[in-house]
C-alpha positions as CSV (number, residue, x, y, z in Angstrom):
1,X,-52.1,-7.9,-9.7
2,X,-50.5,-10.8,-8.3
3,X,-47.9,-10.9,-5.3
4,X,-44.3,-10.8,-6.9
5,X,-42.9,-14.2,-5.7
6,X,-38.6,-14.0,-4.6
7,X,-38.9,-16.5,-7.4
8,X,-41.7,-16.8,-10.1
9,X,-41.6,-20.6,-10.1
10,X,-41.3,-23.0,-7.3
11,X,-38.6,-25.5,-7.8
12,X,-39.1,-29.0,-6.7
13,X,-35.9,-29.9,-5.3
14,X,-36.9,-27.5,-1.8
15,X,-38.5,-30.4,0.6
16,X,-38.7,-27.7,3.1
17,X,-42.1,-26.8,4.4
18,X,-43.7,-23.2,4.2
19,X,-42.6,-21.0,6.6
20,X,-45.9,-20.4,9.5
21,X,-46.2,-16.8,10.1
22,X,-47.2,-16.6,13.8
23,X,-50.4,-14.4,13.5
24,X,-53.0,-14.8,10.7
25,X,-53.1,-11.1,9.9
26,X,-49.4,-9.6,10.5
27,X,-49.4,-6.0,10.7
28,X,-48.7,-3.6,7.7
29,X,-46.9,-0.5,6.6
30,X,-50.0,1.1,7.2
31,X,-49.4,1.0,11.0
32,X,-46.6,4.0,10.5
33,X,-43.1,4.2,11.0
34,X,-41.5,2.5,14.5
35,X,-40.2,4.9,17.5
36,X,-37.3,5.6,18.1
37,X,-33.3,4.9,16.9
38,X,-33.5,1.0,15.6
39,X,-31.2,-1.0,14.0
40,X,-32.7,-4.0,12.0
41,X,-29.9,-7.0,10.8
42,X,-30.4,-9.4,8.3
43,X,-28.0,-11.9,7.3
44,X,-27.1,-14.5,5.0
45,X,-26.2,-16.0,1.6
46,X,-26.6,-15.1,-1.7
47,X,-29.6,-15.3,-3.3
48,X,-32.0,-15.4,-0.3
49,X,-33.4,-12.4,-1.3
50,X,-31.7,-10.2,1.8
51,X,-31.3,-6.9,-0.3
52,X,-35.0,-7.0,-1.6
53,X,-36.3,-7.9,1.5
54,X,-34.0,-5.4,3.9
55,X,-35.6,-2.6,1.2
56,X,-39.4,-3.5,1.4
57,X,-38.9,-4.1,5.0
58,X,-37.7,-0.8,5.9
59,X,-39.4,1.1,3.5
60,X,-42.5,-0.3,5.7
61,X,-41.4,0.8,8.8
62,X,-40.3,4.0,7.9
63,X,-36.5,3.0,8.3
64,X,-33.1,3.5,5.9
65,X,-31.7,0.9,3.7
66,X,-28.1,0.1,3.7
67,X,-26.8,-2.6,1.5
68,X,-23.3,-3.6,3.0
69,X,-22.4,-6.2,0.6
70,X,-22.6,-3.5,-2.4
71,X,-19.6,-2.2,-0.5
72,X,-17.8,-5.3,-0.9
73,X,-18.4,-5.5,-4.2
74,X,-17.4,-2.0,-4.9
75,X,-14.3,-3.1,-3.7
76,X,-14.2,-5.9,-5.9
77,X,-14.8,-3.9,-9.1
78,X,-12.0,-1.6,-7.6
79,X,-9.7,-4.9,-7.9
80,X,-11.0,-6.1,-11.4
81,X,-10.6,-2.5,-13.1
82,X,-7.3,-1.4,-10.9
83,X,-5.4,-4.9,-11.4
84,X,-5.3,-5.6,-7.7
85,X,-4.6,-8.9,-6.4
86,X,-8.0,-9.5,-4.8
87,X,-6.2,-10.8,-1.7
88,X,-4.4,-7.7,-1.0
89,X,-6.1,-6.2,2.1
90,X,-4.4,-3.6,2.7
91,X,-4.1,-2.3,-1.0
92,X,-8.0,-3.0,-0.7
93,X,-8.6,-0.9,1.6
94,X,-6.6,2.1,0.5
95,X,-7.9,1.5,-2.7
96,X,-11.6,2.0,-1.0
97,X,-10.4,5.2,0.5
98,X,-8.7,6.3,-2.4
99,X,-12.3,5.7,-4.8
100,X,-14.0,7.5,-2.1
101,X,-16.7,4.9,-1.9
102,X,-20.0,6.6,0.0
103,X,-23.7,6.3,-0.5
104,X,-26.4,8.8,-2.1
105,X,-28.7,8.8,0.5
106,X,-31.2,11.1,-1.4
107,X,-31.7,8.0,-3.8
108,X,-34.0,4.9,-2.5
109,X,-32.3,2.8,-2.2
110,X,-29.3,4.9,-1.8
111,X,-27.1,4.9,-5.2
112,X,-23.5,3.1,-4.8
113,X,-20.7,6.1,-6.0
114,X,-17.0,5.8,-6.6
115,X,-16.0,9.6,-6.4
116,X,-18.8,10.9,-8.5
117,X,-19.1,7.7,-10.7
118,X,-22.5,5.3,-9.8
119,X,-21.3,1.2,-10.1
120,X,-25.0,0.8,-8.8
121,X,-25.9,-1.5,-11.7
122,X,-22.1,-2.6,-12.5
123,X,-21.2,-4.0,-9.4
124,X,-23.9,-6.4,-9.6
125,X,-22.1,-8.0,-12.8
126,X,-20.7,-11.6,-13.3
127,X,-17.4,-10.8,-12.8
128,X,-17.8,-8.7,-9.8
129,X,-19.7,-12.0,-8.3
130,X,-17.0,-14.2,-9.2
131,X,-14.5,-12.7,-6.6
132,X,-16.0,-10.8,-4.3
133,X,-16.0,-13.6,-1.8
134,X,-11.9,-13.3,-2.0
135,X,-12.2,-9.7,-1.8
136,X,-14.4,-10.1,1.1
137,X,-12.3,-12.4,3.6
138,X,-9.3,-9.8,3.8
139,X,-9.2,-8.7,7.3
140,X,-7.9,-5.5,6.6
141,X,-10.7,-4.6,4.1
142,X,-13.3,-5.6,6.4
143,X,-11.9,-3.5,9.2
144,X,-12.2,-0.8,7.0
145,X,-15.8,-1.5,6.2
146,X,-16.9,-2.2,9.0
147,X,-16.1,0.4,10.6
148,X,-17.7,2.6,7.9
149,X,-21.0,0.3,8.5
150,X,-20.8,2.0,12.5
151,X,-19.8,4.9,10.8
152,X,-23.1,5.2,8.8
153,X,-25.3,3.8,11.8
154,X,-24.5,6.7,13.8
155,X,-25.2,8.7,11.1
156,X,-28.3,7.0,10.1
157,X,-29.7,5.5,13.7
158,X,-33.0,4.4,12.3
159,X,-31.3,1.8,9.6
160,X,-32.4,-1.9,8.2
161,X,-28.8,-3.3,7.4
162,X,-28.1,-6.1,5.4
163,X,-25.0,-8.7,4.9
164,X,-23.4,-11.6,6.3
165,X,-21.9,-10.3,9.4
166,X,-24.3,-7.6,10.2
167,X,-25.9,-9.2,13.6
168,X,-23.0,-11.5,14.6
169,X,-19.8,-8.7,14.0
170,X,-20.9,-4.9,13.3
171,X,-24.2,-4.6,15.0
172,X,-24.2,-7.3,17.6
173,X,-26.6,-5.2,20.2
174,X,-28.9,-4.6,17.0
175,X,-32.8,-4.4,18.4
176,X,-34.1,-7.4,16.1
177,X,-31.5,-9.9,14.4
178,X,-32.5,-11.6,11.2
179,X,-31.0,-14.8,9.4
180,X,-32.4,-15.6,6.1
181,X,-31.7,-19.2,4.4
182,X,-33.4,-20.8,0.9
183,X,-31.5,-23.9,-1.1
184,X,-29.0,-23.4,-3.5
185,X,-30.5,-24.6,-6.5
186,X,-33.4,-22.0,-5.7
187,X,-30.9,-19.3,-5.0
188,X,-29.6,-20.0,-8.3
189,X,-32.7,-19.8,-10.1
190,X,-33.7,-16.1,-8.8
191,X,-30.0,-15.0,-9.6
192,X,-30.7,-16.0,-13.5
193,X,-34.1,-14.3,-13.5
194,X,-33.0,-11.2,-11.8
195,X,-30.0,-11.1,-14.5
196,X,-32.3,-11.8,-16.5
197,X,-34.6,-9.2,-15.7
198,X,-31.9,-6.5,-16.3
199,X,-31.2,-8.1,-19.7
200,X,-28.2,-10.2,-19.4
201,X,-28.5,-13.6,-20.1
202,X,-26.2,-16.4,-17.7
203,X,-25.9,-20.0,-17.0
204,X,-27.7,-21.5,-14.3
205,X,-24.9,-24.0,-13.6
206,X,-22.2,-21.5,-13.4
207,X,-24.3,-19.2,-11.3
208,X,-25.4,-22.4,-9.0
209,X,-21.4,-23.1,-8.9
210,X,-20.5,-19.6,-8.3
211,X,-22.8,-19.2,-5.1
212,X,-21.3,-22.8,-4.3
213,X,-18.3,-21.6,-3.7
214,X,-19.2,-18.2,-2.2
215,X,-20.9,-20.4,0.7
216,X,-17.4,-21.9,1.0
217,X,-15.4,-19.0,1.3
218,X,-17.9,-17.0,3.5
219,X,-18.8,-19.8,5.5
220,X,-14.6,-20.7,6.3
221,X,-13.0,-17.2,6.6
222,X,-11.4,-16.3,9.4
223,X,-12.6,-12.9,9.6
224,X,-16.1,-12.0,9.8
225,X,-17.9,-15.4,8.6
226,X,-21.2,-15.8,7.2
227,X,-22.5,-17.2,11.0
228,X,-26.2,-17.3,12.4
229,X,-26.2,-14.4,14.6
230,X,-27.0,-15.4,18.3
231,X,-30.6,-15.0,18.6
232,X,-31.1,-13.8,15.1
233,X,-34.8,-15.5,14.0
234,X,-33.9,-18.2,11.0
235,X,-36.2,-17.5,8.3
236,X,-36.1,-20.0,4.9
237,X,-37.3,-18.0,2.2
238,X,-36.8,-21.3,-0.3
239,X,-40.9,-21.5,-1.0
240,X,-42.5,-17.8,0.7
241,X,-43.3,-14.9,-1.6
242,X,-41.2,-11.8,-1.1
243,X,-44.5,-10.6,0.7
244,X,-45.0,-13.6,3.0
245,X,-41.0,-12.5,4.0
246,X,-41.3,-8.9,4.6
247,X,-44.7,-9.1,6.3
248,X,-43.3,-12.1,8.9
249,X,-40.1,-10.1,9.4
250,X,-42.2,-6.8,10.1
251,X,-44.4,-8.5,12.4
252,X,-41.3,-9.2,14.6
253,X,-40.0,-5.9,14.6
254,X,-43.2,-4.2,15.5
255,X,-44.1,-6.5,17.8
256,X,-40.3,-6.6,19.8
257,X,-40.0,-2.7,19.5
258,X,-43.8,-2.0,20.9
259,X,-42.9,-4.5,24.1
260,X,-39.1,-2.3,24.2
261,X,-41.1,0.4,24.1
262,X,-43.5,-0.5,26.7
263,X,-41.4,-1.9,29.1
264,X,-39.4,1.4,29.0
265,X,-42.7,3.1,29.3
266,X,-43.1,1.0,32.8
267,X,-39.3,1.9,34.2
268,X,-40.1,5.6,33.0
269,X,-37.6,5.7,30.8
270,X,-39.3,7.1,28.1
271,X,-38.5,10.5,27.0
């Protein structure tokens, strides 16, 4: 069987070179779950293939899977279906609390509930895409979230996290900081395909416009923007497989949580 590609055809618009993993042979899943409490960011835009990865990623180093940007869109469905001006914060928020929004953790990946109602699948619809972005910049919504995100994290302490303010906002101490990049035109393209794939056909030029203009508004909020985390490790996923992805990004955490691990060894701080 064949690696499943983060997008089944290579467009031709990408100039940008292959990433180079740094070791011929990275290690595997088969090397066993990491040590100890981590916490593993990775950030960007849409369509990079962040939640896929962040999954496969931490179901390869025995670690649990939180999807933060499914909580902004919960929100946004909240606005769409509850008539609330999508740049009311504060009736965001209490609209969050008010839904209940939490996690099914016994799912993997963990199901996305309102009260007892699952918007796994709906939240990932057109219109939910079209203004979560607005949703998404309200300050007081994003207090709110956020501090559900540190919430879950101490609840959870062994956690990959995904978003676009994961390493540079919530989880700025995180062990191992990831920032993943591709073009838009190739972002695009495995946004059709994976509507595609759950049997809803869309318009590659308003999708390639609609994650235009999320760039834009993530990119220039105040609040929160979509940033490169300070010492996150740039990774542009534009022409890698989803394998080539997971494997580079599982090399780095292995290899920065066995020399953590080590050097506490050496101060005997291990317990």
């Amino acid at each position: 069987m064949t690696t499943p590609s983060l997008s089944s055809r290579k467009p031709a618009i990408s100039s940008r070179r292959p990433l180079t993993l740094t070791s011929p042979s990275p290690p595997t899943s088969e090397d066993g779950p990491v040590p100890g409490d981590v916490i593993i960011t990775i950030d960007g835009p849409a369509g990079t293939g962040k939640s896929t990865v962040a999954h496969r990623l931490a179901s390869r180093l025995g670690l649990e899977f939180l999807d933060t940007g499914a909580m902004y869109r919960a929100a946004a469905l909240l606005a769409i279906e509850r008539g609330i001006d999508p740049t009311d914060g504060p009736a965001l928020a209490e609209a969050v609390r008010q839904a209940d929004l939490h996690f099914d953790w016994s799912a993997d990946p963990p199901r996305v509930l309102l009260g007892a109602r699952d918007v796994t699948k709906r939240i990932r619809d057109l219109d939910v895409s079209g203004c979560v972005s607005i949703v998404a910049s309200q300050p007081a919504l994003r207090r709110e979230l956020v501090e559900r995100q540190r919430i879950i994290a101490r609840r959870h302490p062994r956690l990959v996290t995904e978003g676009r303010d994961q390493g540079s906002v919530v989880f700025p101490d995180a062990a191992v900081r990831f920032y993943l990049d591709a073009d838009p035109h190739v972002r695009a393209t495995r946004r059709v395909e994976q509507m595609a794939l759950a049997g809803k056909v869309v318009n590659f030029d308003d999708v390639l416009a609609d994650i235009q203009g999320r760039d834009r508004l993530d990119g220039s909020r105040a609040d929160g923007p979509l940033i490169k985390p300070h010492g996150a490790l740039v990774i542009d996923t534009s022409r890698l497989t989803l394998d080539e992805v997971v494997d580079r990004l599982e090399h780095e955490v292995r290899t920065r949580v066995a020399a953590r691990v080590g050097s506490a060894g050496a101060s005997g701080d291990v317990t």
